[in-house]
C-alpha positions in Angstrom: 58.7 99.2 124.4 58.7 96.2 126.7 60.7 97.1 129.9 63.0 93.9 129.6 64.6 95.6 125.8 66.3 98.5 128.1 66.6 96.0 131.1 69.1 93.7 128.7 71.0 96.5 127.3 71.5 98.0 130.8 72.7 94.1 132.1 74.5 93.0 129.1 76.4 96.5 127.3 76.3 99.5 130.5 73.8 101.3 128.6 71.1 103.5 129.9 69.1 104.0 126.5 68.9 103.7 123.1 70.4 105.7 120.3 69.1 106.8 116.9 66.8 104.0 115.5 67.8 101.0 118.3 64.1 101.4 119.4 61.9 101.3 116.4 63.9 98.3 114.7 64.2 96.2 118.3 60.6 97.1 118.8 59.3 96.2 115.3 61.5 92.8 115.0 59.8 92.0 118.4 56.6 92.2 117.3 57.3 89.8 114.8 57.8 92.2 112.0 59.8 92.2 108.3 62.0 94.7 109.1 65.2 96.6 107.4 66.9 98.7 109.3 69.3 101.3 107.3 71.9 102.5 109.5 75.6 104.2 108.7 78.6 102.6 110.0 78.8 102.8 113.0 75.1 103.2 113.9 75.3 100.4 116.4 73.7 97.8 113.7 74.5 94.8 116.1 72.9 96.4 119.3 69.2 96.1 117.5 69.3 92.0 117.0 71.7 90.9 120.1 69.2 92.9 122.5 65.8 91.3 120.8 67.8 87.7 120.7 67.8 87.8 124.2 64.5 88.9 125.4 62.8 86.2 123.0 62.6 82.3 122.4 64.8 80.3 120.2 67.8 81.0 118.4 68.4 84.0 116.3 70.1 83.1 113.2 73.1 85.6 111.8 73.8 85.2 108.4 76.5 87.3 107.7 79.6 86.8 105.4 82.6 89.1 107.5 84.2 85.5 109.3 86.3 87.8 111.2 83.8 90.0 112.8 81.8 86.8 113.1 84.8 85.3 115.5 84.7 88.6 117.0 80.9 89.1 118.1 80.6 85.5 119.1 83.9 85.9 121.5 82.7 89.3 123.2 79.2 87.8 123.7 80.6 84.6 125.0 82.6 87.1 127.7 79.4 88.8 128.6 77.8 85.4 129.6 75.1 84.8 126.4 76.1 81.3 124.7 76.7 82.6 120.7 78.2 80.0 118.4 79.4 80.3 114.4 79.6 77.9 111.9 82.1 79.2 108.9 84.0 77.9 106.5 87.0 76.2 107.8 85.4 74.1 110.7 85.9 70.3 111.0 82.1 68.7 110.5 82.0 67.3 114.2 82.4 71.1 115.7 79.7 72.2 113.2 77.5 68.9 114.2 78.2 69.9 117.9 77.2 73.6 117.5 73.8 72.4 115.6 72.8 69.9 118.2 73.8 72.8 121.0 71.6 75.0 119.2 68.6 72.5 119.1 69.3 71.5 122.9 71.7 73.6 125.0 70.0 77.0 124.9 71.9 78.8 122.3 70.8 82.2 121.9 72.5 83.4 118.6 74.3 81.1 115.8 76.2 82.9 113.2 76.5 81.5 109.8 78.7 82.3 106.5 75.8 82.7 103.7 77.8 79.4 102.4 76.5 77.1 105.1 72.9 77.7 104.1 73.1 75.6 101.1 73.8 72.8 103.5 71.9 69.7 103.4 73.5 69.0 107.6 72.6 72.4 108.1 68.8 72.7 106.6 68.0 69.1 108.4 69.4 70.6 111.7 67.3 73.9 111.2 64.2 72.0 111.0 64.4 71.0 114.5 65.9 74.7 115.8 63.0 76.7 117.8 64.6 80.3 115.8 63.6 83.4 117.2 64.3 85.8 114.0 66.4 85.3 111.2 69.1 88.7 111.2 70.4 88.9 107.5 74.0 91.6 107.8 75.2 93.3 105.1 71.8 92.7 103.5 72.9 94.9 100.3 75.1 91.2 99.4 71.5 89.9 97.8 71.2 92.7 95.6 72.5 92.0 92.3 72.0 95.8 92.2 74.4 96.2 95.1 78.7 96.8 95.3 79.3 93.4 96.7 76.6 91.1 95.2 77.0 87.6 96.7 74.8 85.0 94.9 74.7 82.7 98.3 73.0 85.5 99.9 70.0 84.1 97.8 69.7 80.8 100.1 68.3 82.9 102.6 64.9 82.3 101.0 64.9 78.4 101.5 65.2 79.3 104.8 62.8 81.4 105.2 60.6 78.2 103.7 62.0 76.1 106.9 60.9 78.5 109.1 58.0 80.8 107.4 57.0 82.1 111.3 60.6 83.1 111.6 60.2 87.5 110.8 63.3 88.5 109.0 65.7 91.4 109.7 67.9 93.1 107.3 70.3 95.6 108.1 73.1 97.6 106.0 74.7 100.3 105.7 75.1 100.7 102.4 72.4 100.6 100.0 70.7 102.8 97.4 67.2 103.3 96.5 67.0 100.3 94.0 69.4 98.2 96.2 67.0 98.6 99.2 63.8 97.8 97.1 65.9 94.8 95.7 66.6 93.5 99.5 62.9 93.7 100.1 61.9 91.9 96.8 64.3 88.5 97.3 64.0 88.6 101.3 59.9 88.7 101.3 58.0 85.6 102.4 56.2 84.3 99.7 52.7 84.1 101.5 53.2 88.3 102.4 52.2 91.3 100.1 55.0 93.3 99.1 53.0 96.7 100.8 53.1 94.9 103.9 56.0 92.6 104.4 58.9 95.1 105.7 59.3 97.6 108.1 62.1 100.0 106.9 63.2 102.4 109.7 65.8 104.6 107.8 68.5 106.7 109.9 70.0 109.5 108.6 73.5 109.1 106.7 74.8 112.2 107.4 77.8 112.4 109.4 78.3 116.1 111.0 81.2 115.4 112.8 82.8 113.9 109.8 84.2 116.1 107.5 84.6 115.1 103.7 87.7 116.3 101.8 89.4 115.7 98.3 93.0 116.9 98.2 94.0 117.2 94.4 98.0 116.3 94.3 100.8 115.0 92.2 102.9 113.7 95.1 100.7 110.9 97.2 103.4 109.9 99.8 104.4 114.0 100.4 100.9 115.1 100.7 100.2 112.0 103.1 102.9 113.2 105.7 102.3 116.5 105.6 98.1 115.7 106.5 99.9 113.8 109.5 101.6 116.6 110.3 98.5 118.7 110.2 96.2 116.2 112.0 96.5 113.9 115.2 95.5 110.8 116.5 94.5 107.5 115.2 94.5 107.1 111.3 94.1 104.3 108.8 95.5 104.7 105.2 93.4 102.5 102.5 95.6 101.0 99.9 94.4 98.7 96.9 97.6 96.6 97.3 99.3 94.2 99.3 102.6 96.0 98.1 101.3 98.7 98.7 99.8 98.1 101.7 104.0 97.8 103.2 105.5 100.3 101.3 103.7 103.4 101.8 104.0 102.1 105.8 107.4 102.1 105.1 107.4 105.9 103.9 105.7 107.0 106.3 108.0 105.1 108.8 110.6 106.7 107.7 109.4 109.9 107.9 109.4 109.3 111.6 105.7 108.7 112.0 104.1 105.3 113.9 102.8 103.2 111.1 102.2 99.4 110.3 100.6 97.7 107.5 97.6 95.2 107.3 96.0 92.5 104.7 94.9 89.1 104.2 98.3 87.6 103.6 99.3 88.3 106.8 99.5 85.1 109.3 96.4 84.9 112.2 99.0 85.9 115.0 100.6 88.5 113.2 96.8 90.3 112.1 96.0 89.9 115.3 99.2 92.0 116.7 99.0 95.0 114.7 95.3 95.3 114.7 95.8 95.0 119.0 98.7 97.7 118.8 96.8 99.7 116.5 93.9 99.9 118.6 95.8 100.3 122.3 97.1 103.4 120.3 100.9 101.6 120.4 100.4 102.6 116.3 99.6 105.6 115.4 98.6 104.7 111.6 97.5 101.9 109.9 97.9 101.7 106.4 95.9 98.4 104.7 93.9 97.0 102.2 90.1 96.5 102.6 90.6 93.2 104.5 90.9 95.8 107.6 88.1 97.8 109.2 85.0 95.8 109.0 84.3 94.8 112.6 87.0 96.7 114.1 86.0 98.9 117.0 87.8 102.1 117.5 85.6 104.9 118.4 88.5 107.7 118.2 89.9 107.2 114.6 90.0 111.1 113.8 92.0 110.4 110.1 90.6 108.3 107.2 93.1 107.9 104.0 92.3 107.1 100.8 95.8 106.6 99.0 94.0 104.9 96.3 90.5 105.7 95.4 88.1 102.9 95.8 85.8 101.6 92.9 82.8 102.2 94.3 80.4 105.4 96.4 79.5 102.4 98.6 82.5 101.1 99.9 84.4 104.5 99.9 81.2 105.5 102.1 81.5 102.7 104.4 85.5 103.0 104.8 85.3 106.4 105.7 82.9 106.1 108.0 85.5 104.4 109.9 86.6 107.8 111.2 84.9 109.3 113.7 82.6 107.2 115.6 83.0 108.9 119.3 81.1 112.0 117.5 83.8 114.3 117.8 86.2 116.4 114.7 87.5 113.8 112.6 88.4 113.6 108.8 87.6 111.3 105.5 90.2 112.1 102.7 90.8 111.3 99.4 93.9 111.4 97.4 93.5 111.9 94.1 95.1 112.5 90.9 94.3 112.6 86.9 96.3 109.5 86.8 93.9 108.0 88.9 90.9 108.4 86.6 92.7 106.4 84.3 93.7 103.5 86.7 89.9 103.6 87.7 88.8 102.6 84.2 91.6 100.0 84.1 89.9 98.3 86.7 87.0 97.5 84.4 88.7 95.3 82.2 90.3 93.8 85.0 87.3 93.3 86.7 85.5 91.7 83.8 88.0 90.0 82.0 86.6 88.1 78.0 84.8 85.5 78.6 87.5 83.6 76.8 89.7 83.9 79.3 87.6 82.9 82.1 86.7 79.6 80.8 91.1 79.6 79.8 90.9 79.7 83.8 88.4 76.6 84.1 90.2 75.0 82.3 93.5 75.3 83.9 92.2 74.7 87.2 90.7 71.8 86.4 94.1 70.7 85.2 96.0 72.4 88.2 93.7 70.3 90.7 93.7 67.1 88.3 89.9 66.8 88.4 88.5 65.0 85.2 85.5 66.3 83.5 82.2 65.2 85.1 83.9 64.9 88.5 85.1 66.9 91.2 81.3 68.0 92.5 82.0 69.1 96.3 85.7 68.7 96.2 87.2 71.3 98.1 91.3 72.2 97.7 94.2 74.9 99.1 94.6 77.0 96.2 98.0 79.0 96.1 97.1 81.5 93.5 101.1 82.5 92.9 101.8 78.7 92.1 98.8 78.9 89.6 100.1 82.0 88.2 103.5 80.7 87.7 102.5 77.3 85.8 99.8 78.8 83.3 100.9 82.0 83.0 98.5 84.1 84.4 98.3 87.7 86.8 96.6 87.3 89.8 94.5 90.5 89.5 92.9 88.5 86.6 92.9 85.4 87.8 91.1 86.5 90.7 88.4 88.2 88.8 87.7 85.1 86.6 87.1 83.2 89.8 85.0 85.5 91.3 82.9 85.9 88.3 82.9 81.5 88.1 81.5 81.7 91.8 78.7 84.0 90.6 78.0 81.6 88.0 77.6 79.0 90.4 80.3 76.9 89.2 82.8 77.3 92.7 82.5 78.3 96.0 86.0 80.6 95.9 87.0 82.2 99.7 90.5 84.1 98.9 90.6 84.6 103.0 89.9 81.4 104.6 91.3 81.9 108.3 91.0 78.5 109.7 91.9 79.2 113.5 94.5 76.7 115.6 93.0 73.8 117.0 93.7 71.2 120.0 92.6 68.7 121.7 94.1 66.1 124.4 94.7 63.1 123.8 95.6 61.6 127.5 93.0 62.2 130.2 93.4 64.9 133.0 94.7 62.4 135.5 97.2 61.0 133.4 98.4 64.8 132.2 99.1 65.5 135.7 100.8 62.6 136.5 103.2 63.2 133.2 107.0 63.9 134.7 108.7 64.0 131.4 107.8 67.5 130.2 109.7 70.3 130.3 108.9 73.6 132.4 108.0 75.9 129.1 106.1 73.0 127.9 104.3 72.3 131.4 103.5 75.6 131.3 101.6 75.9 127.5 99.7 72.9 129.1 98.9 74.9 131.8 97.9 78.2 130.0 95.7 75.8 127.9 93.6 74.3 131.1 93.1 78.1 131.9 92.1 79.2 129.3 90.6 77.2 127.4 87.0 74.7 128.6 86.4 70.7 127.0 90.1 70.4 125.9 89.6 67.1 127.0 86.2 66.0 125.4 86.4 67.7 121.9 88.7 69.7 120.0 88.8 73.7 120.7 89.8 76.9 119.0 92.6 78.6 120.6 94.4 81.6 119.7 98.1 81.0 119.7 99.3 84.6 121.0 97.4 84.1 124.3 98.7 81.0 124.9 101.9 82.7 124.5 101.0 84.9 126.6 99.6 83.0 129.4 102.8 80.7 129.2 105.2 84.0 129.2 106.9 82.8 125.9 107.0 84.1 122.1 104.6 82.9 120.0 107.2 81.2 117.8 108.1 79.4 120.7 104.6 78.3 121.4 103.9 77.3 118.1 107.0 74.9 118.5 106.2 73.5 121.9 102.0 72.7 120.3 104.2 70.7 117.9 106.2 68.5 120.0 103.5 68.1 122.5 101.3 66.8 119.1 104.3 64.9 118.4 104.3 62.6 121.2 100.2 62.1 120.9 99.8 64.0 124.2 97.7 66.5 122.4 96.5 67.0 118.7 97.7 70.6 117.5 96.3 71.5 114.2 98.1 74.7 113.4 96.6 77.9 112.3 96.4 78.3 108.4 95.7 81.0 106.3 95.0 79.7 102.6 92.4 80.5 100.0 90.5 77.2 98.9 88.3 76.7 95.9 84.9 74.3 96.4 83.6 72.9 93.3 80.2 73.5 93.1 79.1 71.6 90.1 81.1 68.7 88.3 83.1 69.7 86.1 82.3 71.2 82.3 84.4 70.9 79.4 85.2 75.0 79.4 83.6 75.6 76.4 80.2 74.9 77.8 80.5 77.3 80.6 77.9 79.7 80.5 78.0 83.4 81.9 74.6 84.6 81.8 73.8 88.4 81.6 73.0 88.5 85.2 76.4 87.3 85.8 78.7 88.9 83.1 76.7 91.9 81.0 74.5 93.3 83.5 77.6 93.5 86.8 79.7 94.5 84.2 77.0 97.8 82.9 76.5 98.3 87.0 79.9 98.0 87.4 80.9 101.1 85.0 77.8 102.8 86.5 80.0 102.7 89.8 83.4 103.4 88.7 82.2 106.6 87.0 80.0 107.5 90.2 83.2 107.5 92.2 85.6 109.7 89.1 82.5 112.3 88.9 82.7 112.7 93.1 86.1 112.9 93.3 86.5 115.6 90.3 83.2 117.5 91.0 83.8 120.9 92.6 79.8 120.7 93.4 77.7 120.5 95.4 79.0 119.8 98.9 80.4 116.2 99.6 78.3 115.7 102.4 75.3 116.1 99.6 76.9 114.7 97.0 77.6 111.5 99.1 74.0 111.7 101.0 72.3 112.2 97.1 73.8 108.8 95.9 71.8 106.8 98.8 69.0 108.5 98.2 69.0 111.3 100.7 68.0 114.4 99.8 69.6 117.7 102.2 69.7 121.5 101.6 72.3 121.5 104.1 76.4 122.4 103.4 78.3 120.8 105.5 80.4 124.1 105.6 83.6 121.7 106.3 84.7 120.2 102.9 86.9 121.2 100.2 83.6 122.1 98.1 82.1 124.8 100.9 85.6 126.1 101.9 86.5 127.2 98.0 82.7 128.1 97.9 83.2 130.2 100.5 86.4 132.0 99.0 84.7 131.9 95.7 81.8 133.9 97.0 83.0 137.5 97.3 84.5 137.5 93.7 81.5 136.0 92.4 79.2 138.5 93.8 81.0 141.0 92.5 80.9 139.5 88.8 77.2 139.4 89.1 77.2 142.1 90.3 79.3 143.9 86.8 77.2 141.5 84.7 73.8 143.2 85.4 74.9 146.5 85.8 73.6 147.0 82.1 70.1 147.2 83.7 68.3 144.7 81.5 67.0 140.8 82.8 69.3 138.0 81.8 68.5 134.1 81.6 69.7 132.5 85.2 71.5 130.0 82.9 73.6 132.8 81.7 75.2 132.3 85.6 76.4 129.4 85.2 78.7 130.1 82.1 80.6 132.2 85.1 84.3 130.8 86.3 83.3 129.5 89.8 82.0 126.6 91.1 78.1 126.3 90.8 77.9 126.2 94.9 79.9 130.2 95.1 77.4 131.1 92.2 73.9 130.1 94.3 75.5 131.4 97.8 76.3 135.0 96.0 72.6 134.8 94.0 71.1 134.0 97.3 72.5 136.5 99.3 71.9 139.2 96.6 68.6 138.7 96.6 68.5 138.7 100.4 69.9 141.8 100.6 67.4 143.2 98.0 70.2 143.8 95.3 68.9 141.6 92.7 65.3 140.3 92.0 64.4 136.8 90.3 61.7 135.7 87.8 60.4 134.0 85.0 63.9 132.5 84.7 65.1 135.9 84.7 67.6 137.9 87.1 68.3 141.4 87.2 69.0 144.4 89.5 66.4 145.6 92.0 
């Protein structure tokens, strides 16, 4: 490994060495390799393209579609000195043209991009002239249409890859299965490479031994949830399907005198950002939120994962739990779960795939609610307010919103149900002439003041700025600050373009009379067969009294392991099942004659009690086994 690979690590993050894989995919990406890197959460996926980014030439390109941990990564490199820059959704197109021409001249070292900005015809004539280092693809199970969370503008990474054919690709996830992994090689090989040859796959184990797997069977969800906070301590988060909820199971458990907030997407910026802070300073104790939390976040000691509701998929009930856990010490992933849930769980199907009737109904009416005639509106971009939409035509939002995913998949709208579009300012009266200003007040003189420290090129261009520093900075509320960017934009001393936190729809295509819009099988039949495939997946894990959930869980990506966990609900009932099940073997071939091993499994205890009481019997020389026989010794 080249020395300068542990020298940057050391220099940039504190550390001595590498752990698990780091190595193998930093060293094979360096060499110019394909290279796919499966790794659990947690597994320190960003370490193995930051560190490479570094040591080579050129800009590394991050396609990945979290905006959040985007914003994130990109801040806490800029604080350890190495110029990062993102391009999402939401900026204005001089910041994007200034991050481009940075990139092609000002030494940029990483640019992140949303999958979105691919498709770009700016972007594409901009990469032509980038020197890129490596192209680093996140969540590389989104080009899969064999994966969870299929995203078709995943599939513009291959046009890039035809800017910049040198340019080795590297893929990391971790969530994939065997035919999602071989799916990510297939769309993300260069087309002048042999499919034997093209990727490097380095593979670390799933397994989680710290992490123990339960599923607590109960009839009362919000009595079982305080009495597991009873039992166990420290951080927790609670995962709800709901924005509702999201609040009111926070508000249970609030009133059972435990420290709980609540999180999701309708949340405003500042707020988000205050829970998610107290949350992780350990002010909270629990939160309880829908999947917009989690992804990105970095909390080491989270010893309690929740799920109040189960999740629709192995994947991303995998991938949430994994949350917990992450120092390596004790912690726990648990499921809630009911009959009543099984039920709910193939609900979710219909909702998720809604007649193809109605989604072109939904076309339609937004076509109507936007007042875009047919053969127009190709590139237009609006705020959608999906209650509003709801309340003229008459719709739920759970269906709405699966219609418009499944338009987006068709290629027919770019939909983003979380746009976060960051506060924005820039001054409008030079430096000199701010500090010659006598007609400000002293809470406004001192939000002026907190922006000049904290914030660089005020002047020049306009900047990103979170308000609840500022706020900070300034010693005022954010309300306050909020109110003080206004009048200061007011009287053209600055520009103050607030914060806003609305979904917006992009038409992709002009637009079709609705009964010509097509939903091909890739779109509609085929997600819709994989989609079942998941949903029963999850219902057989949570019901299954076998084998362990470490295995069961480790099975479904492909891992095979001998190994019980000896932690979970499956191994502990094992292990109380085992006596009485030796003992009914035991009875059962006391009649002296061989008896079909199948004839064991028509026995009342799990299949896991059954093989720990055969094995040991035959251990102990009690028993004997062959020819699909069993019998005494």
């Amino acid at each position: 490994m080249k020395s300068s690979y542990r020298q940057i690590l050391n220099r940039y993050w504190g550390y001595d060495d590498f752990r698990g894989i780091q190595q193998q995919i930093i060293e094979s990406i360096g060499s110019g390799h394909d290279t796919l890197g499966l790794m659990p959460t947690g597994g320190g996926k960003s370490i193995t393209f930051q560190v490479p980014a570094l040591s080579m030439e050129g800009v590394c390109l991050v396609v990945t579609p979290l905006i959040a941990l985007m914003k994130d990564q990109v801040q806490h490199l800029q604080r350890l000195g190495i110029r990062a820059e993102a391009i999402y959704s939401g900026l204005q197109q001089n910041d994007i043209l200034r991050i481009l021409e940075n990139c092609i001249f000002g030494g940029v070292k990483l640019l992140y991009v949303s999958p979105e900005r691919l498709s770009s015809p700016l972007f594409q004539t901009k990469l032509r002239h980038m020197r890129i280092s490596f192209i680093t693809v996140d969540e590389a199970h989104c080009i899969s249409q064999w994966g969870y969370d299929f995203r078709p503008s995943y599939l513009e990474i291959a046009k890039i890859r035809d800017i910049h054919p040198e340019a080795p690709v590297l893929a990391l996830t971790a969530t994939a299965t065997p035919a999602v992994v071989d799916d990510i090689i297939l769309k993300l090989k260069a087309r002048d490479k042999q499919e034997e040859t093209s990727f490097h796959v380095f593979r670390m184990s799933f397994e989680r031994k710290n992490l123990t797997y339960l599923v607590s069977q109960t009839h009362d969800k919000p009595e079982e949830l305080v009495h597991l906070f009873q039992l166990y301590q420290g951080a927790a988060i609670v995962y709800v399907r709901s924005r509702r909820r999201a609040r009111e199971v926070a508000e249970y458990l609030m009133e059972a005198g435990l420290s709980a907030t609540f999180y999701h997407a309708g949340l405003d910026h500042a707020e988000k950002d205050k829970r998610q802070e107290d949350w992780q300073q350990d002010r909270t104790r629990i939160m309880v939120a829908t999947n917009a939390f989690g992804m990105g976040i970095d909390k080491p000691d989270v010893r309690l994962v929740v799920h109040y509701d189960c999740p629709d998929s192995i994947e991303a009930y995998f991938q949430e739990a994994g949350r917990a856990g992450r120092d390596g010490l004790p912690a726990q992933a648990i499921l809630l779960y009911n009959h009543g849930d099984r039920a709910k769980l193939e609900r979710r199907i219909s909702e998720a795939f809604p007649e193809k009737d109605y989604i072109r109904q939904v076309y339609e009416h937004l076509a109507y609610f936007f007042q875009i005639a047919t053969g127009d509106g190709y590139g237009v971009s609006r705020e959608f307010n999906i209650e509003l939409f709801c309340q003229r035509f008459h719709h739920f939002p759970i269906r709405v919103h699966a219609a418009l995913q499944l338009l987006e998949r068709a290629g027919y709208i770019e939909y983003d149900e979380e746009a976060d579009h960051q506060a924005r300012v820039r001054f409008l009266v030079s430096r000199d002439d701010l500090y010659r200003l006598n007609q400000v007040s002293d809470q406004e003189e001192r939000v002026i003041v907190a922006l000049l420290r904290s914030y660089g090129g005020l002047f020049a261009d306009y900047g990103f700025i979170d308000e609840s520093i500022v706020a900070q900075q300034a010693g005022l509320t954010p309300p306050q600050t909020y109110e003080i960017l206004k009048a200061l934009s007011q009287r053209h001393l600055l520009h103050f373009i607030p914060q806003r936190n609305m979904p917006y729809i992009r038409y992709m295509q002009r637009r079709e009379d609705s009964e010509n819009v097509q939903l091909p099988p890739a779109v509609y039949e085929e997600r819709l067969a994989q989609y079942k495939e998941r949903i029963h997946a999850m219902i057989h894990y949570a019901q299954s009294d076998h084998p362990c959930r470490s295995r069961q869980l480790l099975a479904y990506f492909g891992e095979h392991s001998d190994h019980n966990c000896g932690q979970c609900d499956v191994c502990r009932s094992t292990a109380e099942e085992a006596p009485s099940a030796t003992h009914h073997i035991l009875q059962l071939l006391s009649d002296r004659k061989a008896h079909p091993v199948s004839e064991l499994a028509t026995l009342p205890y799990p299949q896991d009690a059954i093989n720990a009481a055969v094995a040991e019997l035959i251990s102990e020389e009690y028993i004997q086994q062959h020819d699909g026989l069993v019998e005494l010794s």
